[in-house]
ROBA-433985 format. One record per residue (C-alpha): residue number from 1; residue in one letter; x, y, z. Coordinates in nm, 4 decimals, padded with zeros to 6 digits. Example, Ala and Ser with C-alpha at 12.3 -4.5 7.8 and 13.67 -1.06 7.14 Angstrom:
residues 2
(site 1,A,(01.2300,-00.4500,00.7800)),
(site 2,S,(01.3670,-00.1060,00.7140)),
***
This chain:
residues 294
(site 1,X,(04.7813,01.0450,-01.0744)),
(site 2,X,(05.1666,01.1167,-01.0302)),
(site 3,X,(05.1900,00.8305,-00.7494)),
(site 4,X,(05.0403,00.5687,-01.0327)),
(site 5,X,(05.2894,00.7040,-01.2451)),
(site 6,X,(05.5632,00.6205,-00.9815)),
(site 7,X,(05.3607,00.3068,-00.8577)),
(site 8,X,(05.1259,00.1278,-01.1155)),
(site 9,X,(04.7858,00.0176,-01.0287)),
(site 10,X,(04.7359,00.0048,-00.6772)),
(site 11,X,(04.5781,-00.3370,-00.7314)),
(site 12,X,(04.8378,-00.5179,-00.7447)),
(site 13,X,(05.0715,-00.3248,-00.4484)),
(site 14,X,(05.2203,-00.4905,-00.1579)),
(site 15,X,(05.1528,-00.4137,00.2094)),
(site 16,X,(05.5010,-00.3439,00.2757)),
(site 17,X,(05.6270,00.0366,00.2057)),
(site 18,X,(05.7590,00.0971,-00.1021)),
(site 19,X,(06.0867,00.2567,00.0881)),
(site 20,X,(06.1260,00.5626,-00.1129)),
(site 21,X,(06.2017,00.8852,00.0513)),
(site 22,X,(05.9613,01.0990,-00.2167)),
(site 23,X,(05.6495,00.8425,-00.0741)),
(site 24,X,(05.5689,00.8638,00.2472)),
(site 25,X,(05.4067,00.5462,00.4522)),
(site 26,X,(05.0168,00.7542,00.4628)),
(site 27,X,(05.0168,00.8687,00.1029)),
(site 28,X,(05.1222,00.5286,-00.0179)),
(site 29,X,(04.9063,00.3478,00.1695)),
(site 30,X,(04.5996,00.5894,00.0899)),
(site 31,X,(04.7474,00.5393,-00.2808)),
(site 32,X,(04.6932,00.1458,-00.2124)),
(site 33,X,(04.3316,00.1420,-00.0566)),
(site 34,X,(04.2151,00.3223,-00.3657)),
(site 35,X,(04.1759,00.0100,-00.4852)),
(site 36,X,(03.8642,-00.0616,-00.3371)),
(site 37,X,(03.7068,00.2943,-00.5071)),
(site 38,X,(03.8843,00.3064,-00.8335)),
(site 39,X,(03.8234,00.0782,-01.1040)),
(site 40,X,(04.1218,-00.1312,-01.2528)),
(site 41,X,(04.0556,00.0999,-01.6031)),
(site 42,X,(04.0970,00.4047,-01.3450)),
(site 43,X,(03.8158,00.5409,-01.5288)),
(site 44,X,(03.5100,00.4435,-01.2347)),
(site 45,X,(03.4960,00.5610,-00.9161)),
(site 46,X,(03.3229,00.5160,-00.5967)),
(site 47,X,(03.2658,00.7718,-00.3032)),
(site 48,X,(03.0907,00.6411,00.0414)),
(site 49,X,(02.9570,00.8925,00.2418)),
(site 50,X,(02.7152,00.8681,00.5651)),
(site 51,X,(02.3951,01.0543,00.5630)),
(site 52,X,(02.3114,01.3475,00.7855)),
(site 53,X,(01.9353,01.2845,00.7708)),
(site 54,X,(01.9599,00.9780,00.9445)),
(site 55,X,(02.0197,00.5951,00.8927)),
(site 56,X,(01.9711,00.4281,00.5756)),
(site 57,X,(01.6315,00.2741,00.6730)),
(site 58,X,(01.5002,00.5905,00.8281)),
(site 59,X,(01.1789,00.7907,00.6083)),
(site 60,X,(01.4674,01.1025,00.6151)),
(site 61,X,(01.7343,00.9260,00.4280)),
(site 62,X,(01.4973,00.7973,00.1817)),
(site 63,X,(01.3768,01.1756,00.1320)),
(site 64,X,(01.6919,01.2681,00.1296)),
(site 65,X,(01.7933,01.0532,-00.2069)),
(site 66,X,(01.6801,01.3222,-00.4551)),
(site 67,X,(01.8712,01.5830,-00.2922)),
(site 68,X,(02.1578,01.3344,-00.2892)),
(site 69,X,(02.1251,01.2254,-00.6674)),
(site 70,X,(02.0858,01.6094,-00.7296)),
(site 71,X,(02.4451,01.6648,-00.5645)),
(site 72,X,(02.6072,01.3621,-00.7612)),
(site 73,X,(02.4680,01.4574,-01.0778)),
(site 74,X,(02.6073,01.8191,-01.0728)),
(site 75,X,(02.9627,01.6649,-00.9437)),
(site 76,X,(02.9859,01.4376,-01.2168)),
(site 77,X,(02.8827,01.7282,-01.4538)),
(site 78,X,(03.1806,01.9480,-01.3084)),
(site 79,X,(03.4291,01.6434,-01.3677)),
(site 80,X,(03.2893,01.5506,-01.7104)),
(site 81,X,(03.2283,01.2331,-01.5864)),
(site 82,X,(02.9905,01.0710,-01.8623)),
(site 83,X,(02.7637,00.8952,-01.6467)),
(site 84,X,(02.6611,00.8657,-01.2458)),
(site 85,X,(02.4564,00.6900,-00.9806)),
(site 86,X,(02.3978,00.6385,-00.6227)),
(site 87,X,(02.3211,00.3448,-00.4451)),
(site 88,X,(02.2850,00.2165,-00.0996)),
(site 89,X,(01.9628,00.0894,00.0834)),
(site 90,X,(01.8071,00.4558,00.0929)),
(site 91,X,(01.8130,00.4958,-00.2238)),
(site 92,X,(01.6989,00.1514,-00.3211)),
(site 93,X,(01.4070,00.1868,-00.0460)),
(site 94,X,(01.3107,00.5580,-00.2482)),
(site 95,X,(01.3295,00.3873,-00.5518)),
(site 96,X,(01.1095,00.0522,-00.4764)),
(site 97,X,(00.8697,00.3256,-00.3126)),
(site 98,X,(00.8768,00.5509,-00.5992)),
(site 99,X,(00.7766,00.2504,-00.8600)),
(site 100,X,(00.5232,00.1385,-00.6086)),
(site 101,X,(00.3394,00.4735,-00.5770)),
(site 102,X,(00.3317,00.4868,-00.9457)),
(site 103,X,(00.2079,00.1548,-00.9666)),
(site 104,X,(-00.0756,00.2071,-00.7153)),
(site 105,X,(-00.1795,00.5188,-00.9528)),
(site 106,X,(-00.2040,00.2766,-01.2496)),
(site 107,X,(-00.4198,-00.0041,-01.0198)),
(site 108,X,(-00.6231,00.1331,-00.8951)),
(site 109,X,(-00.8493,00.2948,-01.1582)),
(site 110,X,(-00.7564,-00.0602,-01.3368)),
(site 111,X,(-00.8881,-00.3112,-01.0063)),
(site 112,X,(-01.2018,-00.0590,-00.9602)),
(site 113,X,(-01.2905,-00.0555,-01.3599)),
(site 114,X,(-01.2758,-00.4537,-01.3241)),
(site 115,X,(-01.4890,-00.4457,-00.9781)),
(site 116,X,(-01.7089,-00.2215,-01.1273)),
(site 117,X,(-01.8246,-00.4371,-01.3843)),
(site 118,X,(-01.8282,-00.7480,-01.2587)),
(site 119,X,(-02.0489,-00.5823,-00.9436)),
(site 120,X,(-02.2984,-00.4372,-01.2636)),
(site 121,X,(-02.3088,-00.7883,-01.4184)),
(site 122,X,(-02.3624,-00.9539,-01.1293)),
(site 123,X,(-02.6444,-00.7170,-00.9521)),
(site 124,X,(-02.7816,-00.6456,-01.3089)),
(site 125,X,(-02.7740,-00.2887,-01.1608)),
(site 126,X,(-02.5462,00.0219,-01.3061)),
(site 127,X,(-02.6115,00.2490,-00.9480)),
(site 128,X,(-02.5280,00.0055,-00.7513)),
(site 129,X,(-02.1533,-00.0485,-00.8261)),
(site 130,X,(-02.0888,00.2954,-00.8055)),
(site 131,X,(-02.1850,00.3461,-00.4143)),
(site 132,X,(-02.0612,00.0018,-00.3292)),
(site 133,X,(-01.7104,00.1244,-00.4359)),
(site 134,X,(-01.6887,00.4541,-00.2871)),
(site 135,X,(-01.7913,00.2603,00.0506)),
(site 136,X,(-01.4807,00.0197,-00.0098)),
(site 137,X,(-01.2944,00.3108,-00.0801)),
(site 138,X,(-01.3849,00.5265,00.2059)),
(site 139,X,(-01.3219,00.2694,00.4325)),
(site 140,X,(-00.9820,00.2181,00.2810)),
(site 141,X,(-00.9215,00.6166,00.3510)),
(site 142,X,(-01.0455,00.5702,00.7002)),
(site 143,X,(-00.8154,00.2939,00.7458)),
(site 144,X,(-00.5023,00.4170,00.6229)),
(site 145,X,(-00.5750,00.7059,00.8380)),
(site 146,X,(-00.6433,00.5865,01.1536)),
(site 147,X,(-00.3109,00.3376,01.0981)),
(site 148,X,(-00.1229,00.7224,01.0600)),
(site 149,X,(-00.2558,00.8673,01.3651)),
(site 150,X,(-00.1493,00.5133,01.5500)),
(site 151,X,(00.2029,00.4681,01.4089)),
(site 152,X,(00.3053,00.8613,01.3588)),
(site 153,X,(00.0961,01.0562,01.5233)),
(site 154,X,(00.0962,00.8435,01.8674)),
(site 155,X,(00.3818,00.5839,01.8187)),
(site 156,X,(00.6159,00.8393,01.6669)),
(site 157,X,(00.7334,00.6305,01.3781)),
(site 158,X,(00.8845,00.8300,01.1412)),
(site 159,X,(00.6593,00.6857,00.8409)),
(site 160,X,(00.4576,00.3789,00.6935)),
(site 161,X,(00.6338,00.1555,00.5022)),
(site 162,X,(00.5384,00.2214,00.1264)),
(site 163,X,(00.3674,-00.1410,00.0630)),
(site 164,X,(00.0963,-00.0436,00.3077)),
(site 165,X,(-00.1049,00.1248,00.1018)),
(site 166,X,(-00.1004,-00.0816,-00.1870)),
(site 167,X,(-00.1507,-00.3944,-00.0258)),
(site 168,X,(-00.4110,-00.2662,00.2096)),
(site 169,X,(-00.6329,-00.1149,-00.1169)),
(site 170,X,(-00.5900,-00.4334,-00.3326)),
(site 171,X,(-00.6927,-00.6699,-00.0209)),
(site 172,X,(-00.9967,-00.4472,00.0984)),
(site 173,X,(-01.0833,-00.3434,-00.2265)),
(site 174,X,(-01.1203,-00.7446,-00.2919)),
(site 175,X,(-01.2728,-00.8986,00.0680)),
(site 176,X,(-01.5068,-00.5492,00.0566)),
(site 177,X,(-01.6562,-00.6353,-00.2898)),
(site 178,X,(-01.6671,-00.9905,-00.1859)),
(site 179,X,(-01.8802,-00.9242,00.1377)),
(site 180,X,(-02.1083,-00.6677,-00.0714)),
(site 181,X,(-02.2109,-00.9313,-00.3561)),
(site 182,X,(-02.3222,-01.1779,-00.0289)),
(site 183,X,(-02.5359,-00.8774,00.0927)),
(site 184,X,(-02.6443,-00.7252,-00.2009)),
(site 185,X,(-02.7607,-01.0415,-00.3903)),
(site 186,X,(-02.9531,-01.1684,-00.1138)),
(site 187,X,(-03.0879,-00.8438,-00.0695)),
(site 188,X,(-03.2000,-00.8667,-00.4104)),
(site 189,X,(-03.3400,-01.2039,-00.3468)),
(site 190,X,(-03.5366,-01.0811,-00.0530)),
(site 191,X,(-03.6826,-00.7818,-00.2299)),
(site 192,X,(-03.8590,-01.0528,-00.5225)),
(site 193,X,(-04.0695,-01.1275,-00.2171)),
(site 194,X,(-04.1017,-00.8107,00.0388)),
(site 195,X,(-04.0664,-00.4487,00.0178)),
(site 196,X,(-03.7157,-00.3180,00.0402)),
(site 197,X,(-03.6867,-00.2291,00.3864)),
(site 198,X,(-03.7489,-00.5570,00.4889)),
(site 199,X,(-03.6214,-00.7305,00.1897)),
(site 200,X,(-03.2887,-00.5584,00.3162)),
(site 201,X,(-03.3329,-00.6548,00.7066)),
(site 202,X,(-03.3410,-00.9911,00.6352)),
(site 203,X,(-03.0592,-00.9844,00.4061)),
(site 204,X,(-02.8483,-00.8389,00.7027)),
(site 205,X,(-02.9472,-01.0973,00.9020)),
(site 206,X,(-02.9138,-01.3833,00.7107)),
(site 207,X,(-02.5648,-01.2746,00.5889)),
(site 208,X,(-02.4536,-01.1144,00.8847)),
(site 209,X,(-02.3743,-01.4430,01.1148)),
(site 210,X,(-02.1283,-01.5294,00.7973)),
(site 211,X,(-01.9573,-01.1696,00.7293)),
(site 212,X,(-01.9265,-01.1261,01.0788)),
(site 213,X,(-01.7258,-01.3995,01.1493)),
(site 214,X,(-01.5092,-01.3932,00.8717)),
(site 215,X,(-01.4386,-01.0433,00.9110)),
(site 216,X,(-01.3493,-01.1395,01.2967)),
(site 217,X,(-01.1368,-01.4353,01.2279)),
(site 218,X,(-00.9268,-01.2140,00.9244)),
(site 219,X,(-00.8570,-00.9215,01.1773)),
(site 220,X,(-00.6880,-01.1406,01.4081)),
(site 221,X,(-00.4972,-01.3377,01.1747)),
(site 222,X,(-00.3520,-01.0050,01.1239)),
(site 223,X,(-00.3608,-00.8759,01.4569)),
(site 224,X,(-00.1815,-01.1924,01.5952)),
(site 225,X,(00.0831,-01.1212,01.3333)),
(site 226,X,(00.1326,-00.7834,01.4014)),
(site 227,X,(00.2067,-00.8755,01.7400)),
(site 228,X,(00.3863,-01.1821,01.6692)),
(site 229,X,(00.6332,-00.9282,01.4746)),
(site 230,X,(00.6638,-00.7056,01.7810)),
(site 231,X,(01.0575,-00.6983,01.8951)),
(site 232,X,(01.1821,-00.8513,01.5809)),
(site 233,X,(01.4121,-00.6768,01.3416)),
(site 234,X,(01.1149,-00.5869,01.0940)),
(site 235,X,(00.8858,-00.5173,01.3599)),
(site 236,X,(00.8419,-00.1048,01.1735)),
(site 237,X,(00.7178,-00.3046,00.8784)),
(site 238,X,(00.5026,-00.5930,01.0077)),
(site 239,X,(00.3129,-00.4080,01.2592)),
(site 240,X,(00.1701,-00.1320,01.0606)),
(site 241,X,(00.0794,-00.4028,00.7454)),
(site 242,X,(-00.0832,-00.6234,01.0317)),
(site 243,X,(-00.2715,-00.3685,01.2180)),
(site 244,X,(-00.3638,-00.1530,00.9524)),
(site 245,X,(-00.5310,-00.4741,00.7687)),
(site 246,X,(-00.7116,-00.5558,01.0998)),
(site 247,X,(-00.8205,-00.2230,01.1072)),
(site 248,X,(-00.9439,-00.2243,00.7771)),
(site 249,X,(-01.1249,-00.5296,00.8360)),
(site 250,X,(-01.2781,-00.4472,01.1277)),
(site 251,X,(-01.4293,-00.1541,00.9920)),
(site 252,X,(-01.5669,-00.3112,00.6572)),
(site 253,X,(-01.6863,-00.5810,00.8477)),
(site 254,X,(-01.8876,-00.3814,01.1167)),
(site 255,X,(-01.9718,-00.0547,00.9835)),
(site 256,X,(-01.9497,-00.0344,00.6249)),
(site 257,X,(-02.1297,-00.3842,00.5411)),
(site 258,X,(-02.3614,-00.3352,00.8765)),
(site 259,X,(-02.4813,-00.0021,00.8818)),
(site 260,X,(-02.3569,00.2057,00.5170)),
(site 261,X,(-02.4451,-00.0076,00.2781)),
(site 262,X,(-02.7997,-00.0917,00.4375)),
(site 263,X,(-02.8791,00.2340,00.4976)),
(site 264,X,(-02.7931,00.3569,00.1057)),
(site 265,X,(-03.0139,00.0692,-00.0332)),
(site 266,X,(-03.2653,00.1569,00.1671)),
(site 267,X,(-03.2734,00.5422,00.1058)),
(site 268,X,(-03.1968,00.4712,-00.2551)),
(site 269,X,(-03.4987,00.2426,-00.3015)),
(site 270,X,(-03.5999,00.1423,-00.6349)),
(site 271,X,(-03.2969,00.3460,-00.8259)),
(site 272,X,(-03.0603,00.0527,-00.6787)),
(site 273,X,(-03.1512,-00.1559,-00.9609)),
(site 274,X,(-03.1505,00.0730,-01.2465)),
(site 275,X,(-03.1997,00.0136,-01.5374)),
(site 276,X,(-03.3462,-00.2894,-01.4549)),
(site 277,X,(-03.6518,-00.3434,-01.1947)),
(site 278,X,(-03.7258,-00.6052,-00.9696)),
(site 279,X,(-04.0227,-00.7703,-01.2089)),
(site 280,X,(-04.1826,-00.9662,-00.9576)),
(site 281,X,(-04.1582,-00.7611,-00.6243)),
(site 282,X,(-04.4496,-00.7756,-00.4279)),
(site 283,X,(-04.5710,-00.5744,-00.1131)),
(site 284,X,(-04.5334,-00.6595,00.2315)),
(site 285,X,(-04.8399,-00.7644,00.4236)),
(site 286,X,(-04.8457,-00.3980,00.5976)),
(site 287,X,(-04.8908,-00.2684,00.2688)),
(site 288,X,(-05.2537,-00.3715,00.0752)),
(site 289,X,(-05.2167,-00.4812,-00.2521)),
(site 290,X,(-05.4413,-00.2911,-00.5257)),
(site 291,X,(-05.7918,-00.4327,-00.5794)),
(site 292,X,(-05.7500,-00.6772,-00.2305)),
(site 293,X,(-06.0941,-00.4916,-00.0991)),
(site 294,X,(-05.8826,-00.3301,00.1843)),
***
């Protein structure tokens, strides 16, 4: 404050020293580069600072930005400052995170209310949805996990980026409920015709030639990109998204549609279809009709 008194605003200083014996050359040119942190109305200022917890892309610095904001706050309390704020990449990375989290909390119920109905609509069935979700969502669980265990756990990454979970629910939340309408309405198809453990044998088969490939040629789009990203600068980002979509894929393709849904129709039987029934089912040729003389 005295040396703007003496000096006016630092803006509009020379480089050369001011050559005044009360100024000397490192106060007056600290006065000068204040410039760069101190607003032209003097009343906003700026303060760098490095982090201890780590670089600004690191999971530790974005952790950190709480703490930080904390610290700011209660300066600018102490100053009567009248308002305050940190930025940077860490705290920008915290606070995309933060509204993406949040977000996730709001889709999710909002994409599985949507599924849910369209599954009951289309399989004319209110049980069915319900286990053809939690199969989706287990494998989603299973997925995210196993893509912890491969990044943290054995790569020692310090953390998944944040859009990994989102995007990996929302896209095998979608190509799961996709692959279970193919099964389950030819399932339902089949059982018009044969009992339901055949009914659903033949739906396997018939639909498995198509999920399996798909499935295969999705999880290495993704794998090749995961490894296409591998030595690039956002190689911490890609990697985990790619691989923990293959992953994801791979195990909705080959045990969830293969073996989990299968085996639920069949031990579920006739409540799949509930409240409706399958009007015009017939037996299978092991099984005698009534009145046949057998």
């Amino acid at each position: 404050m005295r040396l703007h008194a003496q000096l006016g605003n630092p803006t509009s200083l020379p480089l050369a020293e001011p050559g005044r014996a009360d100024i000397s050359t490192g106060a007056y040119n600290a006065f000068r580069a204040t410039a760069a942190f101190i607003s032209r109305s003097g009343r906003i200022v700026q303060f760098e600072g490095a982090l201890r917890a780590g670089g600004q892309q690191t999971t530790a610095a974005l952790k950190a930005t709480p703490q930080i904001r904390r610290a700011v706050a209660a300066a600018a309390r102490s100053c009567g400052a009248v308002a305050n704020g940190v930025a940077g990449e860490a705290a920008a990375l915290y606070d995309v995170s933060a509204t993406s989290n949040r977000d996730l909390l709001h889709v999710i119920p909002v994409a599985i209310i949507a599924i849910g109905l369209l599954l009951a609509l289309v399989l004319r069935s209110l049980v069915a949805p319900l286990y053809l979700i939690v199969s989706v969502v287990l494998s989603y669980l299973a997925a995210l996990g196993i893509s912890t265990i491969v990044f943290i756990d054995i790569g020692g990454d310090g953390g998944l980026t944040f859009i990994l979970p989102f995007l990996m629910f929302i896209f095998l939340l979608a190509l799961g409920e996709d692959y279970n309408i193919l099964v389950m309405t030819r399932i339902r198809e089949e059982a018009h015709d044969h009992a339901l453990g055949e009914a659903v044998v033949r739906a396997v088969a018939a639909t498995g030639t198509t999920v399996t490939s798909a499935g295969l040629v999705l999880a290495g789009t993704f794998g090749v990109l995961a490894i296409a990203a591998s030595g690039t600068a956002s190689a911490s980002e890609v990697r985990p998204i790619g691989l923990g979509l293959a992953i994801g894929i791979l195990m909705d393709t080959f045990l969830v549609r293969t073996l989990l849904v299968p085996a639920t129709v069949t031990l579920l039987g006739r409540w799949n279809w509930w409240p409706t029934e399958l009007t015009h089912e017939r037996p299978s040729l092991a099984e005698p009709a009534p009145g046949d003389g057998r």
